[in-house]
C-alpha positions, -999 to +999 in steps of 0.1 A: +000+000+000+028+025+009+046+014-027+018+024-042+010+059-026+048+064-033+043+062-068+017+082-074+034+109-056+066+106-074+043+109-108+024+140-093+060+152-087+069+148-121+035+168-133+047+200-107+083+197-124+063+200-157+039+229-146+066+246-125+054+285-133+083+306-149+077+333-119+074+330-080+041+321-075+032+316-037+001+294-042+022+267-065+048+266-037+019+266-011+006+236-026+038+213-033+045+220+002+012+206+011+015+178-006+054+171+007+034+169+041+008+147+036+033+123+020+052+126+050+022+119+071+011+092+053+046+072+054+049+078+093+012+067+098+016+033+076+053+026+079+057-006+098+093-002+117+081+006+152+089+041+169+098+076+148+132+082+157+154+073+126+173+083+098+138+096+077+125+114+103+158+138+107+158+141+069+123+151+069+128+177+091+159+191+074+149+188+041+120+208+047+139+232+065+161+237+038+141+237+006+104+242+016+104+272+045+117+301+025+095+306-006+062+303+016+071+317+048+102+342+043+099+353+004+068+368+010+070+393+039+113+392+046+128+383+010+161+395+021+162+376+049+194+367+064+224+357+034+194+363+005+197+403+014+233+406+005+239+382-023+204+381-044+192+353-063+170+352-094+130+353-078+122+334-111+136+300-104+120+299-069+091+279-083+108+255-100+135+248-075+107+241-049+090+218-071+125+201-080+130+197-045+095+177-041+107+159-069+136+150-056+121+137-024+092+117-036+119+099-056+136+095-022+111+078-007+103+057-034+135+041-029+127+038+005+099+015+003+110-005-027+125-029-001+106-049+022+117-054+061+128-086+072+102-103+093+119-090+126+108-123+146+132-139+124+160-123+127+178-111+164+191-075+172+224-083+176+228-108+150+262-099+142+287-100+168+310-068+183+323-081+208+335-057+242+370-064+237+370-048+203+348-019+221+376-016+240+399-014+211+377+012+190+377+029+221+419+032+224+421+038+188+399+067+196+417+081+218+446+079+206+439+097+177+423+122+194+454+129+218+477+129+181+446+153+167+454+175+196+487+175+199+497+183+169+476+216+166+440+207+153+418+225+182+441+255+183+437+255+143+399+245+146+394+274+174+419+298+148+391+293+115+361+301+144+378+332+157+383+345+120+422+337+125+424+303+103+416+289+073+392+260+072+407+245+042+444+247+048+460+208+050+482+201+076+492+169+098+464+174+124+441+170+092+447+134+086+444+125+123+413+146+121+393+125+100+415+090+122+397+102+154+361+118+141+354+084+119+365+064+153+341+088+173+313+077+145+320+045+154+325+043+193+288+060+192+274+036+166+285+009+190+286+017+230+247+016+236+247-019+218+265-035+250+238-039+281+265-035+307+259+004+315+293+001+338+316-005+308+294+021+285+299+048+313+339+052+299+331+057+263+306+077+266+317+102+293+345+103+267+323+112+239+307+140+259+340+153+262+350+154+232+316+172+220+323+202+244+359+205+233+348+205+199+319+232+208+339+254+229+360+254+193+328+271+175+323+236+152+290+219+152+292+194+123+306+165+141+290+168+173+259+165+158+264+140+144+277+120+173+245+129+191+223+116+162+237+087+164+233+083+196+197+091+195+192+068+172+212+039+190+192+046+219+158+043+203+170+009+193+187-005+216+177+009+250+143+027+249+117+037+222+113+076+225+082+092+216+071+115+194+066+140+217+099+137+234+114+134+198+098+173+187+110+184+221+146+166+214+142+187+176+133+219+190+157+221+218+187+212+199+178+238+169+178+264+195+209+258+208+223+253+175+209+288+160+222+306+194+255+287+187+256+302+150+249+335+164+275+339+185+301+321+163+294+344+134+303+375+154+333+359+164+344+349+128+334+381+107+334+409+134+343+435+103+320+422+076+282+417+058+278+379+082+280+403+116+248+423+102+223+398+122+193+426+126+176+409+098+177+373+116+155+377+148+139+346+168+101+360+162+087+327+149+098+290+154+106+287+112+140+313+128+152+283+151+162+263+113+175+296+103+213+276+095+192+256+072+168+280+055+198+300+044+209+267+022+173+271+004+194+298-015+219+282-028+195+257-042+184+284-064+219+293-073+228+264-083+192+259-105+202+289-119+233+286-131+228+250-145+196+265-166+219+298-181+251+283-183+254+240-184+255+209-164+284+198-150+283+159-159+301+143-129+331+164-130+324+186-099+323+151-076+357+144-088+369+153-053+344+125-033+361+102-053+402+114-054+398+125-014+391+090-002+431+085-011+450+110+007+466+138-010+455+125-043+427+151-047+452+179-041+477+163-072+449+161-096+436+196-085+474+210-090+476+198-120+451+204-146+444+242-158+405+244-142+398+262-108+400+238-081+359+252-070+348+238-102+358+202-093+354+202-056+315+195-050+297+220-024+320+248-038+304+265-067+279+286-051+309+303-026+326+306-061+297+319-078+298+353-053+331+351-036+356+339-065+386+316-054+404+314-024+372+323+001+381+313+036+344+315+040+316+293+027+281+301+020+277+257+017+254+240-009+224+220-017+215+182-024+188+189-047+210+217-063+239+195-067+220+171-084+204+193-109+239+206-116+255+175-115+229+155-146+196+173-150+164+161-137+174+123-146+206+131-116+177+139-093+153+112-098+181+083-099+204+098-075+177+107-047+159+075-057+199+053-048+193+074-013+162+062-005+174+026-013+206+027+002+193+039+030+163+010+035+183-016+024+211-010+051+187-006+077+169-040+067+208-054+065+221-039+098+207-062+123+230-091+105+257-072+086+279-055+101+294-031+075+259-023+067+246-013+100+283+009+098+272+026+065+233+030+081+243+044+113+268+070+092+240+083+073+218+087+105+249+112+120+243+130+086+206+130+086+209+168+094+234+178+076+228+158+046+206+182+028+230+211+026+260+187+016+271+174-019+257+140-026+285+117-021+293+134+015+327+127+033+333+096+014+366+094+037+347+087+064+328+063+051+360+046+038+380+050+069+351+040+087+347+006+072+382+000+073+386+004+105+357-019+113+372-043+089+404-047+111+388-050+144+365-074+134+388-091+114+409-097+147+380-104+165+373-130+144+410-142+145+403-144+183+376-161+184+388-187+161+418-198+183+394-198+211+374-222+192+403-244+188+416-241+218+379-256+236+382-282+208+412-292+218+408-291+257+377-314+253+396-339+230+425-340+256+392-346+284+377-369+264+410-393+264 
């Protein structure tokens, strides 16, 4: 039944794409965003995994946030709202965009229901065995690479590019242990509530919040939450189901500490310049609590924009979430060809669009926009479809495989985020992430195998 209310909305979202006015038109927009809603009412209703907190539900909430809020709520009475008043975009795209968006979503969660859950009496929640020893490993390496991250200068560099002082791009040693010690974060919080023995938990976890305040008191936000998300999540799962009451609390809370966050970081970063202005970008209204996220609803229409006047980009601005999973290779290739580096870094264009090369200062991107730019309207049917898949089929994987439930619980830390990011997001730590995993369990296995052997051959010597 949910299959087939997918489909027609995916073909009702083709039909907006098709009858997308050439001007803003605030009804049109009205009604796409209407009907994004009751789609999202309907799969929550009729879905059959039990409780709200997941991957979708964060998506849902970001994704509308960051394509949806603007043209119905802030075009009309604030068009200049926040980034939109200093760097304007073309008002005639906004209809299309947002119907390009529902496009791209209904596509989304077609691939989301094209897959059919396991029945979960079959199966057992911990299928797939992590054991505590290699906890206790992940947990070392994590620390360890922290310690190096520190040590060799990444918080004072991280603090630096939130104080205006650094540059967010520049490469240096602390960069490599950076991504060592965030994947192994990912990881330790994927895994720490999985273990029913709160003692042991305690360490991790006391670690983790650690970490997240160090990190905060830097001015970044990223990473923390998505460590929190994926605790959340893990939770839910394994501990206690929240409710959807608690979980609108849980949304509400943390976007308001998040905005206030931005706030003061911004003043900190461009105390001399356009960002500082912030009389435009009150709390009156709970849509100014996403304000991080509205903003991005502009570079959607940037990047619309420029695919329509100018071309599309066929693949070659994701050259870097291919080259960076290898490290250093990206930078090569980049050095070494005559074409800006922007053009072939994905997420970049818009900040080169109005700030030209060499900006230590990003204005970020869009998933729908990316796709558009990246292959047209067949990029964002196929490539928002492979999300929806990707994402149900390593859900319905994760209770036996662990490299899927890895892969599942990475995009739950980027369930936020993952809407303003380029479409293949920090594909190092996805890398990283599984190789790490493959090692410890690897060993793990290695373990238990000459513990096997070693029972077998204590009850041979027994039995003689």
């Amino acid at each position: 039944m949910l299959l087939l209310f997918n489909i027609i909305f995916c073909l009702s979202a083709v039909l907006f794409t098709i009858m997308a006015p050439d001007k803003y038109s605030y009804n049109f927009c009205l009604f796409v965003v209407i009907i994004f809603l009751f789609q999202n009412l309907i799969y929550f209703l009729l879905k059959k995994e039990k409780g709200i907190i997941s991957f979708e539900f964060f998506f849902f909430i970001s994704f509308a946030a960051t394509n949806f809020i603007y043209p119905i709520v802030y075009y009309p009475t604030n068009p200049n709202y926040s980034f939109f008043g200093y760097y304007p975009i073309n008002d005639d795209v906004i209809s299309k965009s947002t119907a390009l968006a529902y496009l791209a979503y209904s596509f989304y969660m077609l691939g989301i229901t094209t897959i059919k859950k396991r029945n979960e009496s079959l199966i057992s929640a911990n299928n797939f065995i992590f054991t505590e020893k290699s906890q206790k490993r992940l947990f070392l390496l994590f620390l360890l690479f922290f310690v190096s991250y520190a040590a060799t200068g990444g918080i004072a560099a991280l603090r630096d590019v939130y104080s205006g002082d650094g540059n967010i791009k520049e490469i240096e040693l602390y960069s490599y242990f950076k991504i060592l010690f965030i994947a192994c974060a990912y990881l330790s919080a994927m895994f720490v509530l999985r273990h029913k023995n709160q003692l042991r938990l305690s360490v991790p976890l006391i670690f983790l919040g650690l970490v997240c305040l160090i990190l905060l008191s830097t001015g970044t936000r990223g990473s923390v939450i998505s460590i929190i998300l994926i605790l959340i999540v893990a939770y839910n799962q394994y501990i206690k189901k929240i409710s959807l009451i608690k979980a609108s609390v849980l949304v509400f809370f943390g976007a308001f500490i998040l905005t206030m966050i931005t706030f003061l970081r911004t003043q900190n970063i461009f105390e001399q310049s356009w960002v500082n202005n912030t009389d435009n970008v009150e709390i009156e209204s709970v849509f100014d609590l996403f304000f991080d996220l509205v903003i991005n609803n502009r570079n959607l229409y940037a990047l619309v924009d420029f695919s329509d006047t100018f071309s599309h980009t066929y693949f070659v601005s994701m050259l870097s979430d291919f080259l960076s999973i290898i490290p250093g290779l990206f930078g090569y290739v980049a050095n070494n060809i005559n074409v800006p580096i922007e053009l072939i870094t994905s997420g970049e264009l818009p900040t080169y669009l109005e700030l030209g090369t060499g900006s230590t200062f990003g204005l970020g991107t869009n998933l729908v926009g990316e796709a558009y730019l990246t292959f047209s309207y067949p990029g964002v049917i196929v490539f928002f479809f492979l999300i929806g898949f990707i994402i149900k089929y390593t859900r319905t994987k994760a209770d036996s495989n662990i490299y899927a439930y890895v892969i599942y619980y990475l995009f739950v830390g980027y369930s936020v985020s993952y809407p303003r990011l380029p479409i293949i997001f920090n594909s190092r730590f996805i890398v990283w992430s599984l190789f790490i995993v493959w090692g410890l369990y690897k060993f793990q296995q290695i373990e238990m195998n000459k513990k096997t052997k070693y029972d077998l051959n204590v009850s041979k010597d027994s039995e003689q």
